[in-house]
C-alpha positions in Angstrom: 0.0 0.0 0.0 1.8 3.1 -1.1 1.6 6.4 1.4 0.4 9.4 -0.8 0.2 11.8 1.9 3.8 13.8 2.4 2.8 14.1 6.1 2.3 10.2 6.3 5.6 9.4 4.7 7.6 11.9 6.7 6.3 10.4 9.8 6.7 6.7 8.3 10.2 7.3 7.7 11.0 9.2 11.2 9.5 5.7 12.8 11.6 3.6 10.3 15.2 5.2 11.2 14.9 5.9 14.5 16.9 4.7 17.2 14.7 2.6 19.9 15.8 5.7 22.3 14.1 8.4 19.9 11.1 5.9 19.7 10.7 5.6 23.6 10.7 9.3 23.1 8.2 9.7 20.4 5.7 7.2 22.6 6.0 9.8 25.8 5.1 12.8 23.6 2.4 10.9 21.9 0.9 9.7 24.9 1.1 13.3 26.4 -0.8 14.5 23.3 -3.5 12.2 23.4 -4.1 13.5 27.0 -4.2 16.4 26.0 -6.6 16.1 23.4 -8.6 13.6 26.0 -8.8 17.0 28.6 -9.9 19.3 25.5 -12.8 16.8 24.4 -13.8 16.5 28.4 -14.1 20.3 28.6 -15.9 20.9 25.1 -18.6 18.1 26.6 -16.9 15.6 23.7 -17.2 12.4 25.8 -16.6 9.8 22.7 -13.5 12.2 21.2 -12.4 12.4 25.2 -12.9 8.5 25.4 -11.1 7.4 22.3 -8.0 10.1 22.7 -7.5 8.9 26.1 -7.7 4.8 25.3 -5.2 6.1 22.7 -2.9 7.6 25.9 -3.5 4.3 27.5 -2.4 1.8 24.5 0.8 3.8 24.7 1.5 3.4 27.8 0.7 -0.1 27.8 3.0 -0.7 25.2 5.9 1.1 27.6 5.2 -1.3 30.5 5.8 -4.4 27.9 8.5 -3.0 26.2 10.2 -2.3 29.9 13.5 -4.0 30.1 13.4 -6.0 33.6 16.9 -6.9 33.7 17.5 -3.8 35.1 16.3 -2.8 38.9 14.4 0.4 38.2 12.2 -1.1 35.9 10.2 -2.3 38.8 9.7 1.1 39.9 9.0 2.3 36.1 6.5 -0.7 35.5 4.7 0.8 39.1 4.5 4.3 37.8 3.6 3.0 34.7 0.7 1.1 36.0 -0.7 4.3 38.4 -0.3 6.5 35.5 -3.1 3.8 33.7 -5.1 3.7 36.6 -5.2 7.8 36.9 -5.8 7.5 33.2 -9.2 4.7 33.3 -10.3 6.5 36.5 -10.2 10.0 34.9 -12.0 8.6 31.9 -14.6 6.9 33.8 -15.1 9.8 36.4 -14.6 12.8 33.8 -11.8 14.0 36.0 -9.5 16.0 33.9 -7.1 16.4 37.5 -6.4 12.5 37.2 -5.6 13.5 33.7 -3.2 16.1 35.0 -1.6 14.1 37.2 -0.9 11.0 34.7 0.6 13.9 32.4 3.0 15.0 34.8 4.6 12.0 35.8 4.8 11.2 31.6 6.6 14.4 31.2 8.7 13.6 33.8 9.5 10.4 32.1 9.7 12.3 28.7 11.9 14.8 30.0 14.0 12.4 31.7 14.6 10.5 28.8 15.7 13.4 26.7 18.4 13.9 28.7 19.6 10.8 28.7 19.6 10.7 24.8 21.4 13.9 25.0 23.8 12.3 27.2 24.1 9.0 25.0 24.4 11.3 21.5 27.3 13.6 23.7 29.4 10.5 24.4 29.0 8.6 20.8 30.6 12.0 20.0 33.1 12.6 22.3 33.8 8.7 21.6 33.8 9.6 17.4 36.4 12.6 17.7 39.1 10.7 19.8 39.1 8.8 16.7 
């Protein structure tokens, strides 16, 4: 199936050669703008847009808990925030509480914010590492 849309093939290709790092990335800020969208639909009186925007939120981070590599000891704690940030996302969609919204945002953008820094960190070395050369 060929992509005709530019838009569709720029963001095919920016999936296809990323680095698993810059994908773990892309999946925060996604997850942070389907929130978002989730809280506008809520406050426009949307429930269906809010409903599907934040299941969206939710199948993201449900594919960062089983993507979590356990072989390392803070991945406990990740898979527990990960699993409060669902529950704050179900309960906000059931309850129409865009503050359980909030807070599941916050710890993501920790998360993402995090984990720009330590890509930063990672690119830094590789070229620190490429210039000794």
């Amino acid at each position: 199936m060929a992509i005709n849309n530019p838009y569709e093939k720029y963001q095919n290709n920016t999936v296809t050669t990323s680095t698993p790092g810059e994908l773990t990335l892309m999946l925060y800020n996604g997850c942070l703008k389907f929130i978002q969208q989730g809280k506008k639909a809520l406050e426009e009186g949307n429930i269906e847009a809010k409903n599907v925007a934040i299941q969206k939120a939710q199948a993201i981070v449900t594919e960062l808990m089983l993507t979590l590599d356990t072989s390392y000891p803070v991945s406990e704690n990740m898979l527990v925030l990960y699993e409060f940030v669902n529950s704050r996302l179900i309960d906000g969609n059931i309850k129409n509480d865009p503050a359980l919204f909030d807070e599941a945002a916050g710890i993501i953008t920790e998360f993402r914010d995090t984990w720009k820094q330590v890509i930063q960190l990672n690119r830094t070395k590789q070229y620190a590492n490429v210039s000794e050369i």
